[in-house]
C-alpha positions in Angstrom: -150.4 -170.1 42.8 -148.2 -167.4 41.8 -145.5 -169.5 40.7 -147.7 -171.0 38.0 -148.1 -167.5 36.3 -146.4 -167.1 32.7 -144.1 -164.6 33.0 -144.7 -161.3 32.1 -144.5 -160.4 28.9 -141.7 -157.6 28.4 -140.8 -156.5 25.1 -137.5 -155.1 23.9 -135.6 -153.7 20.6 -132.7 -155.3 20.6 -128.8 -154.4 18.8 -127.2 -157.2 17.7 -123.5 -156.8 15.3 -123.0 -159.6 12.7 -119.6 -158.1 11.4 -119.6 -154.4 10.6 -123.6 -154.6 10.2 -126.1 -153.9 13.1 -129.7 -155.8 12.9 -132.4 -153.8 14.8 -135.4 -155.9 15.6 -138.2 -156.5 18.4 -139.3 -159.6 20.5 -140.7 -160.3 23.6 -138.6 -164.0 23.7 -135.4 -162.8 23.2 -133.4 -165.7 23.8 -135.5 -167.2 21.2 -135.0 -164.9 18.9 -131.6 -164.6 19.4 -130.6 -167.6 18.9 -132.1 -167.8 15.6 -130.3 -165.3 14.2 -126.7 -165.3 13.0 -124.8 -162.8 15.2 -121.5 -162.0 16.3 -123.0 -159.9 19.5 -125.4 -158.2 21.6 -125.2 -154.7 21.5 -128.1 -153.6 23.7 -131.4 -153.8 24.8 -133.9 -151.1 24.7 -137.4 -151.6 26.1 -140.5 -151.0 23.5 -142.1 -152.9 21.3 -142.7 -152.9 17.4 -143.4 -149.2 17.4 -140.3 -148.2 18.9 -138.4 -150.5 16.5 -140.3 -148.6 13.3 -138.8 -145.0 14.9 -135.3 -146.3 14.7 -135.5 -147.7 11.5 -137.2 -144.4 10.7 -134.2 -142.4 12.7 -131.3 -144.6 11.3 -132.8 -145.2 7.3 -129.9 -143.7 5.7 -127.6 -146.6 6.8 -130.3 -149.0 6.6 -129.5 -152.0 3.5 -132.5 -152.1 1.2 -135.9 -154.1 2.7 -133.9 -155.1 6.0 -133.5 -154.7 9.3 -129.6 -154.6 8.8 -127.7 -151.2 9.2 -124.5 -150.3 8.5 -122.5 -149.7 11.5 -122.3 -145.4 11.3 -121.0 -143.0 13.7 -125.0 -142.2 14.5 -125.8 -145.5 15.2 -123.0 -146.3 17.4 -123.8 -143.4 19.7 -127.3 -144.6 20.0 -126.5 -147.6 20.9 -123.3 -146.1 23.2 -126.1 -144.4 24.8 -128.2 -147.4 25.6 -125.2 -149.6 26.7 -123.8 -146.7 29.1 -123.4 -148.2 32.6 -125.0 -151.5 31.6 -122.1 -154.6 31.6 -124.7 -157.0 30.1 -127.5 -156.4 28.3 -128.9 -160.1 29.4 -128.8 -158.0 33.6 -130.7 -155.3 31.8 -133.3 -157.7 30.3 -133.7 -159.6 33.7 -134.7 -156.5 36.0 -136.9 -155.6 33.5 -138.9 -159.0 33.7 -138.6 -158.9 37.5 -140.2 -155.5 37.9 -142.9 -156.6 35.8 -143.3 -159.4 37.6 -143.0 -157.4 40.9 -146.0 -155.2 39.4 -148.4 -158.3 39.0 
């Protein structure tokens, strides 16, 4: 049956603010992978995967701390993620249609 399928496997760069520092990373479980990391909240959601995540560390490296994915909170970064945010109320809604269209593509 249907029902019994895993879901689909959807990946996403996530935003997340601990303080005046913004963490940019990838999962495809992010309620795991949020919860295992210390965060004060969810900025956004951006669907791609690792290579995605290596551009924006690539686009954003002059406020990136050494050897992390932690960024300081600039004027660049917060329109990036302004941009990604616009119209969406909760990035958690965002995250869900994008599992149920994959799921509506099986």
């Amino acid at each position: 049956m249907d029902d019994e399928l895993p879901a689909p496997r959807v990946d996403v760069v996530y935003y997340l603010r601990f303080e005046d520092r913004v963490k940019i990373g990838t999962t495809a479980q992010p309620r795991q992978r949020l919860h295992a990391i210390w965060h004060d909240q969810l900025l956004a959601f951006e669907r791609g995967d690792r290579q995605l995540e290596r551009r924006r560390h690539e686009r954003f490296a002059d406020e990136r701390f050494a050897r992390t994915e932690w960024f300081r909170l600039s004027d660049a970064l917060s329109a990036h993620i302004d941009e990604l945010r616009a119209g969406i109320d909760d990035p958690w809604s965002l995250f869900a249609r994008w599992v149920s269209e994959a799921t509506a593509r099986r």
